[in-house]
KOLVEX-832083 format. One record per residue (C-alpha): residue in three letters; x, y, z. Coordinates in steps of 0.25 Angstrom, whole numbers, plus 5000, padded with zeros to 4 digits. Each point is the difference from the previous one (the first is absolute). Last residue first. Layout:
// residues N
ALAXYZ;...
This chain:
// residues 414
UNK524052315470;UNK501050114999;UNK501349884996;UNK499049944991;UNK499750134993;UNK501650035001;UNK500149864992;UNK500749895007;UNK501449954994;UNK500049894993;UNK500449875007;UNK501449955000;UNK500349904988;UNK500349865004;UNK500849944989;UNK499649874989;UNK501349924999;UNK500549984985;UNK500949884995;UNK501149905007;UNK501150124999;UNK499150125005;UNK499450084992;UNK499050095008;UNK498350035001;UNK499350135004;UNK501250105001;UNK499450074988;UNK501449994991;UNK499749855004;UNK498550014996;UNK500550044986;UNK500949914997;UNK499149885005;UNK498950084989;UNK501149984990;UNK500449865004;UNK498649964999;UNK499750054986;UNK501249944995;UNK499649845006;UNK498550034997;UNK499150035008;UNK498949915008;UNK500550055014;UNK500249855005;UNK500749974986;UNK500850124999;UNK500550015014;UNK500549854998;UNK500750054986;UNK500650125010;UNK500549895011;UNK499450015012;UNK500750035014;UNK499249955012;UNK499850095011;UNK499250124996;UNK499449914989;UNK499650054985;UNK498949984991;UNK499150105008;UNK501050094998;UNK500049974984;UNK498550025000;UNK500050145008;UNK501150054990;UNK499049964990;UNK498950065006;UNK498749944988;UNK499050065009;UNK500750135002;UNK499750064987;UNK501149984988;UNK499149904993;UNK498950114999;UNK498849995008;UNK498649954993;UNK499050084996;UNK500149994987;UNK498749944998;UNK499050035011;UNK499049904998;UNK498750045004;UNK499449955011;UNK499250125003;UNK500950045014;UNK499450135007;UNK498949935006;UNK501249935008;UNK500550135005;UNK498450045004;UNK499949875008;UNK501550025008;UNK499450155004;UNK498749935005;UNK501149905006;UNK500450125010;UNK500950105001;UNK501049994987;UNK500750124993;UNK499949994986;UNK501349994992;UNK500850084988;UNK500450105012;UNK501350005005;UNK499850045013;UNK499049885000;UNK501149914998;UNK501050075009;UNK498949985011;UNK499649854998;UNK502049985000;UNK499850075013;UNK498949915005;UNK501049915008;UNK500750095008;UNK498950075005;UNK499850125007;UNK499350074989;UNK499049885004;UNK499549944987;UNK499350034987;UNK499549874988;UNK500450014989;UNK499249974987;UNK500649994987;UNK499049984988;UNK500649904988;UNK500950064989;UNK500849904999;UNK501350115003;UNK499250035014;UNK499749855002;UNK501649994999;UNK500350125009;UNK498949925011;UNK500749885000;UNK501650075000;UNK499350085012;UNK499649885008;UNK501549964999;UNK500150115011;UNK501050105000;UNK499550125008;UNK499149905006;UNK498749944997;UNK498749995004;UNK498649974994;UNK500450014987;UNK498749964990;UNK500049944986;UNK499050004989;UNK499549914989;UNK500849915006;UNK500849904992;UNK501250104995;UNK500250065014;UNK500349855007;UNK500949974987;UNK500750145001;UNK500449945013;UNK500349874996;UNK501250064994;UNK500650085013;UNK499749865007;UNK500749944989;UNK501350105001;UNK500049975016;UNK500149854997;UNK498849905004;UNK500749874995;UNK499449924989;UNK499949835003;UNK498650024992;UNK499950104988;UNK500150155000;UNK498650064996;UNK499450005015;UNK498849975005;UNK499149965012;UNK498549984996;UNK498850005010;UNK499349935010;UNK500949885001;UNK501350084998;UNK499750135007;UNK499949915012;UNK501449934997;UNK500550144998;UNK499450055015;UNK500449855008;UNK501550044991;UNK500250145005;UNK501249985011;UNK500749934986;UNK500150134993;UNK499849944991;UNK499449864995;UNK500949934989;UNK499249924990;UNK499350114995;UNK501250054994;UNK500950135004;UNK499550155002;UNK498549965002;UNK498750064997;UNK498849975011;UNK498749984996;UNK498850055005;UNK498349964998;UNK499050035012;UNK499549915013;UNK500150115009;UNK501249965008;UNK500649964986;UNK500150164996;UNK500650045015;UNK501149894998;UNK500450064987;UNK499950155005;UNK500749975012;UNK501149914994;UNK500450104991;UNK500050135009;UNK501149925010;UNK500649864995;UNK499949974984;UNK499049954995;UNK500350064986;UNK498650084999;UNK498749984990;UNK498750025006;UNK499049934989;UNK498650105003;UNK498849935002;UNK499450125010;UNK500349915011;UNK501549994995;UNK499950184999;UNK499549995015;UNK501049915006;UNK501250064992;UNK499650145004;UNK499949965015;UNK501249924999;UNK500950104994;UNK499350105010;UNK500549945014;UNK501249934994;UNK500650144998;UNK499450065014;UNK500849865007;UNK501150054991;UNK500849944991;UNK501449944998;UNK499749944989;UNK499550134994;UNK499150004988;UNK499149944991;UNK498349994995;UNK500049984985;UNK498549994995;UNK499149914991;UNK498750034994;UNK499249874993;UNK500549934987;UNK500749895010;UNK501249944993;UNK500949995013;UNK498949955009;UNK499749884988;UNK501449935002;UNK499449965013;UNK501249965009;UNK501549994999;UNK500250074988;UNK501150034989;UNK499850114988;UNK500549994987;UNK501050094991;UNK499950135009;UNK499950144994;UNK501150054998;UNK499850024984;UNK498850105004;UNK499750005014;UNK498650034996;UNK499749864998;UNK499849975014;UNK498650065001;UNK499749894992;UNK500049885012;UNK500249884993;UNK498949905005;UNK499349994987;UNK501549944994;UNK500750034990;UNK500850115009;UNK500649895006;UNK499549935016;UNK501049905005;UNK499349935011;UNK501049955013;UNK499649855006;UNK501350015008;UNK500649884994;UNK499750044986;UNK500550145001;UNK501449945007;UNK499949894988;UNK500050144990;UNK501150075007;UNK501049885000;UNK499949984986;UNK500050144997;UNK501450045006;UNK500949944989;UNK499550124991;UNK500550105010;UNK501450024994;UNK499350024986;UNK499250125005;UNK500950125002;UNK500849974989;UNK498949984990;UNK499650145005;UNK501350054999;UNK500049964982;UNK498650035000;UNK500550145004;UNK501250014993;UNK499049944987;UNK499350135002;UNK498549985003;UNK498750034992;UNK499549865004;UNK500149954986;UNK501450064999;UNK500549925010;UNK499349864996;UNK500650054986;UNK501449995006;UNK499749895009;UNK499749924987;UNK501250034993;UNK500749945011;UNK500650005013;UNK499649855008;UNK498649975001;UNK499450015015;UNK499750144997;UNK499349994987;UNK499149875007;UNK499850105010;UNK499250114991;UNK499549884991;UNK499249955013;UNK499750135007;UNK499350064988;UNK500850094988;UNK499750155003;UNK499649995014;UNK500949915005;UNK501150064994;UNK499550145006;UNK500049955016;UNK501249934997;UNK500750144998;UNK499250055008;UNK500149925015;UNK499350055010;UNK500249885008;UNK501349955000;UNK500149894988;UNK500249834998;UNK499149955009;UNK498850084996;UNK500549974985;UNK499849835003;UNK498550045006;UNK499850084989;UNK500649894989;UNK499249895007;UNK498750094998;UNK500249994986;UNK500249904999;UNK498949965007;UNK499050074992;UNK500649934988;UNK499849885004;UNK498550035004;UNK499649925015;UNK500450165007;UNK499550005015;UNK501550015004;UNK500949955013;UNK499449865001;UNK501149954990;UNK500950134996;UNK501249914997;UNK499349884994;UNK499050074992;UNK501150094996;UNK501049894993;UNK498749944994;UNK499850114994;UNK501450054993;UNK500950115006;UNK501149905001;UNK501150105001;UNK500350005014;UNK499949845000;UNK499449975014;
């Protein structure tokens, strides 16, 4: 594929079975989302608001350009600083070559690429501003993930109890009999009760994932994604081949919290990812239910410093769920959305993720994995060093074991 053949016949080929869209210009520009979904990290702003303002189509075709004139008024369009074209464009141009082989993966899988041109776009996402996600990708029924009708968030622990599977599956089964979408990211534990216990009764779930479509995980789950998939919708906004990294499972969690009109913790821990979820539905604006463990409990500590802080109703029961989700008019939220400095966008969390702990990589190979530039990555490399998370040695930099935190004097109590 020509990177910067953005023409029609170039995206029929490429997007083949992939798209609804017969219009040429409708599958521009659906090439161009698909092309940017490869392209950024998701959550990304700065591409988020020169899409917005000029269309993915021009937006790319002023990236692909070489530094001009052009780029500078692209920049300006988009309310943008030229430095902050100028990094984007750094962050995105080393991708380019990576299209190609994500869109044959997405036709050999049978993958759909929804867009928000099309009926099954799922409007709650809009509320994430400029990071919301440039398309969607499903295995399954494309439909599930538009559905005008209530959705909820049902996470928590991996690591959960038989007393935490216990009521995420009785909330999930009652709320997907009611005809309510419940959303989770299939992970092991809390996620997989609540999606297994919605497709025992017949109802609507779809699973949000941290890497492409194409890639089941965790692997231990793949008969339960593979069930979500004919019955529902699995999605993710990073394109096919993508790896599930830790900064894309923080960044799919403000995707699960933006497509339900309400997201409930059913455990966590002290430092449960769960709690980046529920933040983000917090920051949305969407209503926050929690639900109560054991004092005793390890993995309802993170519940109970929720409910402690307030700002969140305290879950018994899916009555409790019903009047949450009664809470929700469906109105956008405008504004809502997190700032670029919140934990989704964890750039130091983005280069560890690019490094190995046994191969050294080079800084410009750091940069293309992390999706920074050259500067930008040996900064934040600095920074880790001076951390004691990563460390120079003469072939590149080596990600380091760190010890684990020390445990909290409630912890140490409980």
């Amino acid at each position: 594929m020509n990177a910067f053949d953005l023409s029609a016949h170039t995206a029929r080929r490429e997007l083949g079975a992939v798209v609804d869209a017969a219009d040429g210009d409708d599958l521009v520009t659906a090439f161009a989302r698909a092309v940017w979904s490869v392209l950024i990290e998701p959550g990304d702003g700065v591409a988020g608001a020169l899409v917005a303002a000029l269309g993915p189509a021009e937006a790319l075709a002023r990236v692909i350009e070489s530094p001009s004139r052009r780029a500078a008024e692209a920049a300006a369009s988009a309310d943008l600083t030229p430095e902050q074209f100028a990094q984007g464009c750094g962050r995105w141009r080393p991708r380019l070559d990576g299209a190609e082989s994500a869109l044959a993966t997405a036709r050999r899988a049978g993958v759909q690429l929804v867009t928000p041109e099309d009926e099954a776009w799922p409007l709650r996402a809009l509320d994430l501003g400029p990071h919301a996600p440039l398309c969607l990708w499903v295995r399954g029924d494309p439909r599930a993930v538009g559905a005008r009708l209530g959705a909820v968030a049902i996470v928590g622990a991996r690591a959960a109890s038989s007393y935490g599977e216990h009521v995420a599956a009785e909330i999930a089964a009652e709320c997907a009999a009611d005809g309510t979408t419940v959303y989770s990211g299939a992970a092991y534990g809390i996620d997989a009760a609540a999606h297994g216990a919605a497709l025992s009764v017949g109802g609507a779930t779809v699973a949000v994932m941290a890497g492409g479509v194409d890639r089941v995980y965790p692997i231990g789950n793949r008969d339960l994604i593979e069930r979500i998939a004919a019955t529902g919708a699995v999605i993710a906004e990073v394109a096919c081949g993508t790896a599930p990294t830790k900064h894309r499972f923080l960044a799919r969690n403000r995707l699960i919290a933006a497509l339900a009109d309400a997201t409930v913790v059913v455990e966590a821990g002290w430092r449960s990812g769960s709690l980046n979820t529920a933040h983000h539905a917090q920051d949305l604006g969407r209503p926050l239910g929690v639900v109560p463990g054991p004092v005793t409990s390890a993995t309802s500590m993170g519940c109970h410093r929720l409910l402690r802080a307030g700002n969140c109703t305290c879950v018994t029961g899916t009555d409790d769920v019903r009047e949450l989700l009664g809470e929700r008019t469906g109105a956008l939220v405008g504004g809502g959305a997190a700032a670029e400095g919140d934990a989704y966008t964890g750039e130091r969390t983005r280069v560890l993720d690019a490094l190995s702990a046994r191969s050294a990589r080079a800084t410009d190979e750091v940069a293309r994995r992390a999706g920074f530039t050259v500067g930008q990555a040996a900064a934040l490399l600095g920074l880790l060093e001076l951390e004691g998370r990563a460390e120079r040695r003469a072939a590149g930099w080596v990600q380091r074991a760190t010890a684990a935190p020390p445990r909290s004097r409630q912890a140490t109590l409980w």
